[in-house]
BAVEXRO-758893 format. One record per residue (C-alpha): x, y, z; residue in one letter. Coordinates in pm, whole numbers, padded with zeros to 5 digits, always signed. Each point is the difference from the previous one (the first is absolute). Example, Ala and Ser with C-alpha at 12.3 -4.5 7.8 and 13.67 -1.06 7.14 Angstrom:
BEGIN
+01230-00450+00780a+00137+00344-00066s
! end
This chain:
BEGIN
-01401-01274-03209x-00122+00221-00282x+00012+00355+00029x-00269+00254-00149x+00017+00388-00020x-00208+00024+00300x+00202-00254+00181x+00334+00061+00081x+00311-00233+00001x+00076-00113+00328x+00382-00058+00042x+00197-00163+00298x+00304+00142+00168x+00185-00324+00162x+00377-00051+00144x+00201-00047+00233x+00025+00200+00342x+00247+00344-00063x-00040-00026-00373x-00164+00352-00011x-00357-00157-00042x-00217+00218+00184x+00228+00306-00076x-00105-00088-00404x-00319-00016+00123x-00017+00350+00144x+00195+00136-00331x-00275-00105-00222x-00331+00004+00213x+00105+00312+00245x-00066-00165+00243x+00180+00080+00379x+00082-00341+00133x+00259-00079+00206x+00320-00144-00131x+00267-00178+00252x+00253-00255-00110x-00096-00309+00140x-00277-00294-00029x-00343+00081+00132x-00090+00401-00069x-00234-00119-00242x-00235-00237+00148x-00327+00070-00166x-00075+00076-00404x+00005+00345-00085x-00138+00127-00306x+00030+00331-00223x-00011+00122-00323x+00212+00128-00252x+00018+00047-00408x+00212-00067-00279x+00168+00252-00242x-00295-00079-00233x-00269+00129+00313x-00079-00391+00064x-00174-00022+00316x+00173-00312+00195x-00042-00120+00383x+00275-00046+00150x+00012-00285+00334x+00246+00027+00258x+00056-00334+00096x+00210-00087+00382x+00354-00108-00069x+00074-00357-00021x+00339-00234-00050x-00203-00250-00189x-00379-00115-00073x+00011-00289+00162x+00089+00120+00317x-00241-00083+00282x-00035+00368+00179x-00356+00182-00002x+00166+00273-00188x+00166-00218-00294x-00381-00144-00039x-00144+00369-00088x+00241+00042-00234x-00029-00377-00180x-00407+00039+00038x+00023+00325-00184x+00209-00100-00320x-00262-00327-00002x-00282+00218+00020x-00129-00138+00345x-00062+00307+00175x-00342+00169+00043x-00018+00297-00211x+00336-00045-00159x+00017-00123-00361x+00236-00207-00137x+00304+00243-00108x+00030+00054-00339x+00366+00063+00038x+00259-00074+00279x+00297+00231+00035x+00269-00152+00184x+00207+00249+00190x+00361-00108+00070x+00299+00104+00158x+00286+00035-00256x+00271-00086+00236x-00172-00325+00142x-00106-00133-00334x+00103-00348+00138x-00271+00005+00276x-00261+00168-00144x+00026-00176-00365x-00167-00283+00195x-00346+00153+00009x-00003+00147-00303x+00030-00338-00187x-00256-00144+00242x-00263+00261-00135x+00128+00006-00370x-00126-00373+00079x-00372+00098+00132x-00046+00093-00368x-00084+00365+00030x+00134+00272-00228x+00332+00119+00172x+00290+00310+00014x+00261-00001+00159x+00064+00338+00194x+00423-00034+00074x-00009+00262+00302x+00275+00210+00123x+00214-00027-00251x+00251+00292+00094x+00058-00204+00350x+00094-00354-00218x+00216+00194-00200x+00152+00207+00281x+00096-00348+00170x+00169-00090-00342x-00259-00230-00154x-00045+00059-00363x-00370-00071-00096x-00132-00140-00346x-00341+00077-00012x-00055-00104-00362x+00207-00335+00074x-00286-00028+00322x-00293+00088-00248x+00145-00259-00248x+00045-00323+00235x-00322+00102+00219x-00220+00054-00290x-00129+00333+00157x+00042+00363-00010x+00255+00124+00200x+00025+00359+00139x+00275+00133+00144x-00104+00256+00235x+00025+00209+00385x-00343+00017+00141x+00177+00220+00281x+00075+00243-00215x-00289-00042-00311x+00234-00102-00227x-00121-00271-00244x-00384+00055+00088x-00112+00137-00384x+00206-00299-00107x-00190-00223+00201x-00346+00103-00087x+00071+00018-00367x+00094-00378+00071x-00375-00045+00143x-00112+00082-00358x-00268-00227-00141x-00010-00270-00102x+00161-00114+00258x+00309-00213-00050x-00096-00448-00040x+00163-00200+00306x+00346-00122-00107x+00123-00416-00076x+00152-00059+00343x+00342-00108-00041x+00003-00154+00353x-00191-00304+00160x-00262+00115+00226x-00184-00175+00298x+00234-00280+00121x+00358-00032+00209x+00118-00007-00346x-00120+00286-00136x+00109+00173+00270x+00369-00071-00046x-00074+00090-00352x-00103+00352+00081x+00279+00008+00227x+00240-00099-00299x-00177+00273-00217x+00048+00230+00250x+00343+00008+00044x+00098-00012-00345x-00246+00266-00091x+00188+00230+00190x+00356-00134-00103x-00144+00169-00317x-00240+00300+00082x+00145+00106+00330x+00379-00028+00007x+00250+00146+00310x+00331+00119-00143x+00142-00131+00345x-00193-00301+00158x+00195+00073+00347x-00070+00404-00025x-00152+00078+00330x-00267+00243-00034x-00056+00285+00191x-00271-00142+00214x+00212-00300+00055x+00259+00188+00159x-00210+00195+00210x-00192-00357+00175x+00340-00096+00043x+00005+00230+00350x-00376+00055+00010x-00083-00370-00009x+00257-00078+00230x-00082-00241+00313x+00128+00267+00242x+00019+00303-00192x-00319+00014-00192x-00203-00026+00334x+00209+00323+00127x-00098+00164-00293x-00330-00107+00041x-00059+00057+00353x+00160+00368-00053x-00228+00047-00318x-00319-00076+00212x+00191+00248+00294x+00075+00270-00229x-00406-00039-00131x-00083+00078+00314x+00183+00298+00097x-00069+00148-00315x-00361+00031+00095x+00056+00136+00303x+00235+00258-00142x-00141+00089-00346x-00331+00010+00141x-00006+00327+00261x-00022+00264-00246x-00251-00081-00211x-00216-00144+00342x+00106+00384+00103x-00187+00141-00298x-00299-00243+00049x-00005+00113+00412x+00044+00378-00093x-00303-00016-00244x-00232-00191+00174x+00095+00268+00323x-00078+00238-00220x-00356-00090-00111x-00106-00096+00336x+00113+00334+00103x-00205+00161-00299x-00328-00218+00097x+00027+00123+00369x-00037+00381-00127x-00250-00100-00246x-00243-00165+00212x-00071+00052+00399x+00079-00229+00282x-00251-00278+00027x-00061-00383-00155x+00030+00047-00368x+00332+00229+00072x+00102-00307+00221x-00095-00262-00243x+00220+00185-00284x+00313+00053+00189x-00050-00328+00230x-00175-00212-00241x+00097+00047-00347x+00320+00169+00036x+00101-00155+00316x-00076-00335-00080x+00075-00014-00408x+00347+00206+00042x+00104-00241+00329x+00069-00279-00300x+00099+00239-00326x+00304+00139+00134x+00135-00336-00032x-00023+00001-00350x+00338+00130-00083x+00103-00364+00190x-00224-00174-00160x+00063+00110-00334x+00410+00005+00057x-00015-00409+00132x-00201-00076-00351x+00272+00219-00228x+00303-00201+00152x-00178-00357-00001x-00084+00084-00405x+00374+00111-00025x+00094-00375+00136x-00253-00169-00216x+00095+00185-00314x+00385-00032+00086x+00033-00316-00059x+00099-00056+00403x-00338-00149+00160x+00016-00315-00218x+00360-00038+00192x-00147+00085+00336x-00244-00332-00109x+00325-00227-00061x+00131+00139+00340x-00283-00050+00202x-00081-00367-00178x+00212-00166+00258x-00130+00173+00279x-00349-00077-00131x+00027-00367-00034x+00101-00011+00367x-00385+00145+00033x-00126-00297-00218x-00036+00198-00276x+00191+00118-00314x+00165+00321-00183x-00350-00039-00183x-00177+00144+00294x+00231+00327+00004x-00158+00189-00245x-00343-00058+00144x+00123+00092+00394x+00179+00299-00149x-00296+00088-00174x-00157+00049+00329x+00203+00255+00111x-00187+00190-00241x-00322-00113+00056x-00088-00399+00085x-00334+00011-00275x+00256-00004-00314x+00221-00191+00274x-00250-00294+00030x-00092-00031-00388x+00372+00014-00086x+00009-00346+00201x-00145-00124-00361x+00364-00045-00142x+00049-00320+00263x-00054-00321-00111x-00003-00168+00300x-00372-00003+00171x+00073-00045+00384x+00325+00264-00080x-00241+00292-00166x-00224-00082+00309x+00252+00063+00237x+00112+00301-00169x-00363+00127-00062x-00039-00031+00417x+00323+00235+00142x-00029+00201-00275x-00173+00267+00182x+00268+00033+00233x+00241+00159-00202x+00000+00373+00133x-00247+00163-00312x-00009+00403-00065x-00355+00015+00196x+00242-00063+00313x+00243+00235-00054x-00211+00296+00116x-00022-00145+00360x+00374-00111-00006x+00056+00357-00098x-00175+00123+00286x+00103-00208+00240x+00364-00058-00052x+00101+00354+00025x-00177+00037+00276x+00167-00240+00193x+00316+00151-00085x-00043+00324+00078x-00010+00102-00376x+00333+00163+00051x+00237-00269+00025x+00094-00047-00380x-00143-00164-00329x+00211-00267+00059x-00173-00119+00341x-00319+00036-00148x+00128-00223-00333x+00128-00219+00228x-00294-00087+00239x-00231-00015-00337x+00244-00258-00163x-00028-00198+00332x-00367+00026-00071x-00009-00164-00303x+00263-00268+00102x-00231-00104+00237x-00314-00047-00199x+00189-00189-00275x+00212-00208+00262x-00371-00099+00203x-00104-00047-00348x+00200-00240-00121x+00002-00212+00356x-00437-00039-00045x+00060-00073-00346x+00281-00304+00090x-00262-00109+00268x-00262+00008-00261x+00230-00135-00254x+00035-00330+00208x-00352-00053+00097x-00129-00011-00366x+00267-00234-00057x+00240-00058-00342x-00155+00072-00339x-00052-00224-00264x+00266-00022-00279x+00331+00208-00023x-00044+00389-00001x+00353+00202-00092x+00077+00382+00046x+00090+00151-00358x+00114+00330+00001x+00143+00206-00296x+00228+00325+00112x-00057+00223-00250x+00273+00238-00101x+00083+00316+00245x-00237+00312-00215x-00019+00338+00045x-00310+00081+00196x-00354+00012-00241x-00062+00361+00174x-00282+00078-00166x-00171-00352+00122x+00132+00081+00372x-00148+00334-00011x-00358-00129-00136x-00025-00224+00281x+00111+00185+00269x-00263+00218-00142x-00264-00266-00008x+00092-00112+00371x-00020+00397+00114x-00330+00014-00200x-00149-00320+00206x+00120+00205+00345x-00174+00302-00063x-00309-00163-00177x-00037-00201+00348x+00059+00283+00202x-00259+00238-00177x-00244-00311+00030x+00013-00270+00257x+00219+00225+00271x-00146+00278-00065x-00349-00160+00075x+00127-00182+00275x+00123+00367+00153x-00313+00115+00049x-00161-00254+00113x+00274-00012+00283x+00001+00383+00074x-00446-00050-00028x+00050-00324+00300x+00273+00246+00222x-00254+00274-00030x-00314-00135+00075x-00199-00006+00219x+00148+00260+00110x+00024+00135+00410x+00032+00315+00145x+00333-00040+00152x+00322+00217-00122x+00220-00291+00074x+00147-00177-00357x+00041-00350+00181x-00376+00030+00198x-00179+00092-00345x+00205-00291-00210x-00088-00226+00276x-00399+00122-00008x+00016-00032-00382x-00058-00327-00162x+00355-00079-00070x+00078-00004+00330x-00286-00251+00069x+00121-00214-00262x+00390+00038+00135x-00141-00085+00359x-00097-00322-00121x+00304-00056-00203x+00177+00129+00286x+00067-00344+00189x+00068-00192-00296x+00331+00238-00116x+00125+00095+00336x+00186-00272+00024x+00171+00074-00310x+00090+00338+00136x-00291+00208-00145x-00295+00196+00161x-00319+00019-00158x+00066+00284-00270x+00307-00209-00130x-00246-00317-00010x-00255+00200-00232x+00258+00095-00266x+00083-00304+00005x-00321-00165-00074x-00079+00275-00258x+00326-00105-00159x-00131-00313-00100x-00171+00154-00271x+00372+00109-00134x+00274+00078+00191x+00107+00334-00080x-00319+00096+00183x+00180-00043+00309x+00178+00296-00059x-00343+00194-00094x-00163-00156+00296x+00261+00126+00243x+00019+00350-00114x-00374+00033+00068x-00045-00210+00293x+00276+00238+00173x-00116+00340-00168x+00319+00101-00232x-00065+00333-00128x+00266+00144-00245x+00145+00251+00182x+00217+00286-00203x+00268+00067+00234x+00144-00370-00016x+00030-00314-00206x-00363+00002-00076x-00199-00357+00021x+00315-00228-00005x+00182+00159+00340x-00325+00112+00152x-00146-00365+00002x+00352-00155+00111x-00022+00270+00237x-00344-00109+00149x+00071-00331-00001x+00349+00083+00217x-00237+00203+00226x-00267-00295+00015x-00049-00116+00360x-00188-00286+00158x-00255+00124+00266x+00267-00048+00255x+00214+00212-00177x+00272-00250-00092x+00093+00065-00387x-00241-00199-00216x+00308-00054-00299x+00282-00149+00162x+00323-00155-00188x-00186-00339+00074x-00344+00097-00090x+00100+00127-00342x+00242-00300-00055x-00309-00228+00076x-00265+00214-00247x+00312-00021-00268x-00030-00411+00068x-00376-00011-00040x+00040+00201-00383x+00235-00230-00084x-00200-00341+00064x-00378+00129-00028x-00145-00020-00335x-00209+00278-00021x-00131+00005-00390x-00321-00147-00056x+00046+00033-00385x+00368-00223+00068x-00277-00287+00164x-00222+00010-00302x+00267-00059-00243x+00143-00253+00158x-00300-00179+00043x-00010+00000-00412x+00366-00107-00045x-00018-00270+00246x-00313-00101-00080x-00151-00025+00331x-00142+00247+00224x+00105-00219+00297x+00398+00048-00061x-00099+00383-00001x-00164+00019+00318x+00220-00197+00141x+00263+00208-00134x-00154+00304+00156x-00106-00150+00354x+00395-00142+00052x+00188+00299-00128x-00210+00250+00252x+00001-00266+00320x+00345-00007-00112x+00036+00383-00019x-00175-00015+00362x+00229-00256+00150x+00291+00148-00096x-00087+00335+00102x-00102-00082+00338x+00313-00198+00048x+00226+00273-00086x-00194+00241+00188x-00048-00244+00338x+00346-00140-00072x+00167+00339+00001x-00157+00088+00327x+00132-00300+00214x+00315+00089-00169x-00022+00350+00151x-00059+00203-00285x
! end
C-alpha cells in the first residue's frame, strides 16, 4: 500500500501472548487497554495513533495475540486477515512490528519468521530486555538484525524505554522484505526454521549457564506443585476474599455517612410529602442501596489485575487444566471462565482464543455462571446478613468462597454433560500455554482499570438504577390509599398488585411477594435487587446509625410474613443466594452470545435453562431444608 500526506501509514503490532504487545500499544497510541499475561486479553483489533520523531502521522493496529498464523482459533484469523488486508476497513499494514519476548526468543522467533515470510516490511521490537539479561541471557541485537534481515530494537515497553528508537525505525521508506534464509510452507521448511531458530540464538541470545535456574523457575518449583500450588491457590482465592470484606468497611463508612448526611440535608430543605419521599426513598434510597458496595467492587478488580499482571493467573490456568479436562474442556477455557468473574460479555468474546468449535460452545454456554461483579452487591447484602454481620471477615470470606465454588463446580458438571452430547471434535486440539516470567505489578495499568470498572458502576447506577428507582418508589406509591399502615399502602400500590401475582410463583422458594418483585426487576441487571429492596421496604438513611447499609439489613431482619413468622430465615436467604448464583439475569450477556455463537437459539436456550435451573435449585434447597427441619 502507498501512503500519501493525507493518508497515514498503517502499521501492525503482532506477537506472541505476554510479549508486552498491547502494553507497546498503549505507550505509543495512549491508549488505556488492559494488559494481563496470558493468551486471549486481546480478542478484537484495536487501533490508535501515534507519530514519529519527524511528526509522521502513523496508525497503529493492535492485533490479538497469536502462537502462529496458521493456527485455527477465531482470534489467530483477525490477526492473519489483518496483515493480508482482509478485514473491512483495515488496510493492508504498511509495516508489521513484531513484539517479542527477549527471554523466550526460541518460541516466539517462530512467528516472526512466519511474517518476515508474508512479505511485508518488518522490525523487530526485542522486549524486556532488562528481564533476559537479569536471567543471564546476553542478547545480540545487531547479530538478530544481521541474520533476520530486519531492524532490531532493543527495548522495555513497561517502562518506555526504546519507544523513540522504535519510531525512528518506522521512518520512511520503509525497510524492503528480507531473502529468507529458511524454507517456508512445507514439513521441511518447518524443520528448517526450527534449525534457524536454534542456532540463531546459539549466536544472538547466549546463557552464560544453560542449567541457571531463573528466578521464576524457582518460584513454580513450590507454586506449581501438585499439592502445594493448589494450597497456595486455594489460600490466594481465601485471602481475596477476606480482604474485601476487611479493606472494604471504611471507605463503605464514608460512602454511608455521606449519603446520611444529604438525605438528612434534603429532609430540612424540603417538607414531608412525595417529592421529599421520592428523594430520600427513591433516588437516595434506591441508588446508595448498590454504591456502598463500590469499595468491594473496586477492591475484587485491584487484586484480580494484581494476579493478571503478576505473572500468577497464567499458573492458576496450568493448575486448573487438569481439573478442566475432567469438565471436557481445556486450560484454554480458563481465561475466558475467569474472565467472567469480572463480567461474562468480555468473558464470552474471550472464548475466541479456542480452536475447538463444540469446546468454545461449551464454554460460551456456563460462562455466565461464573459469580460476575453485578452479583456481588446481593452477595454483599445477603451474606452478612445471614451471619449476623458480627461474626468475623473470615466467615463472611468463607461463605462467599463457597459461593463461587459452587457456581464453577455446577459449571463445569453442565459443561461435561454438554461436552458429551455434542460429541468429539474433529482433528487434534492441544493446550499451549507460555508462563511468563514472575513481574512486578504494571500499577499504573491496574489502577486504570480498576478505574474503568468503578467508572462502568457508577455510570450504571446514575443511569439504568437510578431510573429503575423511581420507577419502583412511583409503583410502591401509587395509587395511593388513605391508610397509615406501611404494609396496607404497599399492598394498595401497584407493586403490591404485581407481587400478589408473583406471590405464588416464589413462595415456594421462600419469598413473599415484595422479594418476588425485586427479583423480577433484577432481570434488567442485578444490582437492582439491592435498589429494588431498599425501596420496596422504605430504607431511609437515618443519622443516628449505619445509614442505608444497616438500616436495610435491619428491615429486612424485621421483615415478617402476615403471620408474623420472619420472612428472611437462614434457609430463605441460603435459597435467594442459590437463585443469584444460577439465574442469568443480563439481557446484554444474551445478546452477545447470540453474536459469538452465532445463533440466537443457543442464547435463549442459554437463558431459559440457567433460570429453570436457578428455580429448581432454589426451591429444592428451600423445600429440602424444611423436611430436613431447618
Amino acid at each position: 500500500m502507498r501512503t500519501s500526506p493525507e493518508t497515514p501509514a498503517t502499521i501492525a503490532l503482532i506477537g506472541n501472548p505476554n510479549a508486552g504487545k498491547t502494553t507497546l500499544f498503549n505507550t505509543l497510541t495512549g491508549a488505556n487497554q488492559k494488559v494481563g499475561n496470558y493468551s486471549g486479553v486481546t480478542v478484537e483489533l484495536k487501533s490508535g495513533e501515534t507519530f514519529t520523531p519527524h511528526g509522521k502521522k502513523l496508525r497503529v493496529l493492535d492485533l490479538p495475540g497469536c502462537y502462529s498464523l496458521r493456527a485455527p482459533s477465531p482470534d489467530e484469523k483477525v490477526a492473519v486477515d489483518a496483515l493480508q488486508g482482509n478485514l473491512p476497513g483495515h488496510p493492508k499494514p504498511d509495516l508489521v512490528v513484531c513484539v517479542v519476548d527477549a527471554s523466550n526468543l526460541e518460541r516466539h522467533l517462530h512467528l516472526v519468521l512466519q511474517v518476515i515470510d508474508l512479505g511485508i516490511p518488518t522490525v523487530l521490537a526485542l522486549n524486556m530486555v532488562d528481564m533476559a539479561e537479569k536471567s543471564g541471557l546476553r542478547l545480540d541485537p545487531a547479530k538478530l538484525s544481521e541474520e533476520l534481515g530486519v531492524p532490531v530494537v532493543p527495548m522495555q515497553a513497561s517502562a518506555g524505554r526504546g519507544i523513540i528508537e522504535l519510531k525512528q525505525a518506522l521512518r520512511f521508506p520503509f525497510p524492503t522484505p528480507p531473502q529468507a534464509k529458511w524454507a517456508a510452507g512445507t514439513n521441511e521448511g518447518d524443520a528448517a526454521r526450527r534449525e534457524f531458530i536454534l542456532d540463531l540464538c546459539e549466536l544472538a541470545a547466549r546463557r552464560a549457564d544453560a542449567h541457571q535456574l531463573t528466578f521464576s523457575d524457582r518460584l513454580d518449583h513450590w507454586l506449581l506443585h501438585p499439592i502445594l500450588g493448589w494450597v497456595v491457590f486455594l489460600a490466594a482465592m481465601f485471602t481475596v476474599f477476606w480482604a474485601i470484606f476487611s479493606f472494604a468497611q471504611i471507605p463503605m463508612g464514608w460512602i454511608e455517612t455521606a449519603q446520611g448526611g444529604v438525605a438528612g440535608w434534603v429532609e430540612s430543605l424540603i417538607p414531608e410529602g412525595d417529592l421529599r419521599s421520592l428523594l430520600v426513598d427513591g433516588v437516595l434510597g434506591g441508588v446508595g442501596g448498590v454504591m456502598v458496595f463500590l469499595p468491594q467492587i473496586l477492591l475484587l478488580f485491584f487484586f484480580i489485575g494484581l494476579l493478571e499482571s503478576s505473572g500468577y493467573m497464567a499458573r492458576a490456568a496450568y493448575l486448573m487444566d487438569g481439573v478442566m479436562s475432567k469438565a471436557g474442556l481445556s486450560g484454554k477455557a480458563f481465561l475466558p471462565l475467569f474472565s467472567s468473574y469480572a463480567c461474562a460479555i468480555p468473558g464470552v468474546m474471550a472464548t475466541r482464543t479456542i480452536d475447538s468449535a463444540k469446546e468454545r460452545l461449551v464454554t460460551i454456554f456456563v460462562a455466565p455462571w461464573m459469580s460476575c461483579s453485578a452479583r456481588l452487591p446481593v452477595y454483599f447484602l445477603i451474606v452478612p446478613l445471614l451471619l449476623h454481620e458480627n461474626e468475623g471477615s473470615w466467615k463472611q470470606a468463607l461463605i462467599l468462597f463457597a459461593i463461587y465454588a459452587l457456581g464453577t463446580l455446577s459449571a463445569f458438571g453442565v459443561a461435561r454433560v454438554l461436552r458429551r452430547k455434542l460429541g468429539p471434535d474433529a482433528g487434534n486440539h492441544h493446550f499451549l500455554l507460555e508462563l511468563p516470567p514472575y513481574r512486578a505489578p504494571q500499577w499504573k495499568y491496574i489502577f486504570r482499570h480498576v478505574l474503568e470498572r468503578g467508572g462502568s458502576f457508577v455510570a450504571k447506577a446514575g443511569t439504568i438504577i437510578l431510573g429503575l428507582s423511581i420507577l419502583l418508589w412511583a409503583l410502591g406509591t401509587y395509587p395511593k390509599t388513605d391508610s397509615k399502615d406501611d404494609a396496607e399502602a404497599l399492598a394498595h400500590s401497584a407493586m403490591g398488585r404485581i407481587g400478589a401475582v408473583i406471590e405464588p410463583l416464589v413462595k415456594p422458594l421462600g419469598f413473599d411477594g415484595r422479594v418476588g418483585t425485586a427479583i423480577l426487576t433484577s432481570f434488567a441487571a442485578r444490582e437492582v435487587f439491592n435498589s429494588s429492596m431498599a425501596v420496596i421496604f422504605r430504607v431511609e438513611a437515618a443519622e443516628n446509625d449505619k445509614q442505608t447499609r444497616a438500616s436495610l439489613r435491619g428491615r429486612l431482619a424485621a421483615a415478617k410474613w402476615p403471620d408474623g413468622a420472619p420472612l428472611f430465615t437462614p434457609l430463605s436467604m441460603i435459597s435467594l443466594l442459590v437463585f443469584y448464583i444460577y439465574a442469568l439475569q443480563c439481557l446484554p450477556t444474551t445478546a452477545v452470545v447470540a453474536r459469538e455463537a452465532g445463533s440466537w437459539k443457543w442464547a435463549l436456550g442459554q437463558f431459559a435453562f440457567m433460570c429453570g435451573f436457578a428455580y429448581v435449585s432454589s426451591l429444592l434447597v428451600f423445600q429440602g431444608g424444611k423436611i430436613l427441619g431447618f
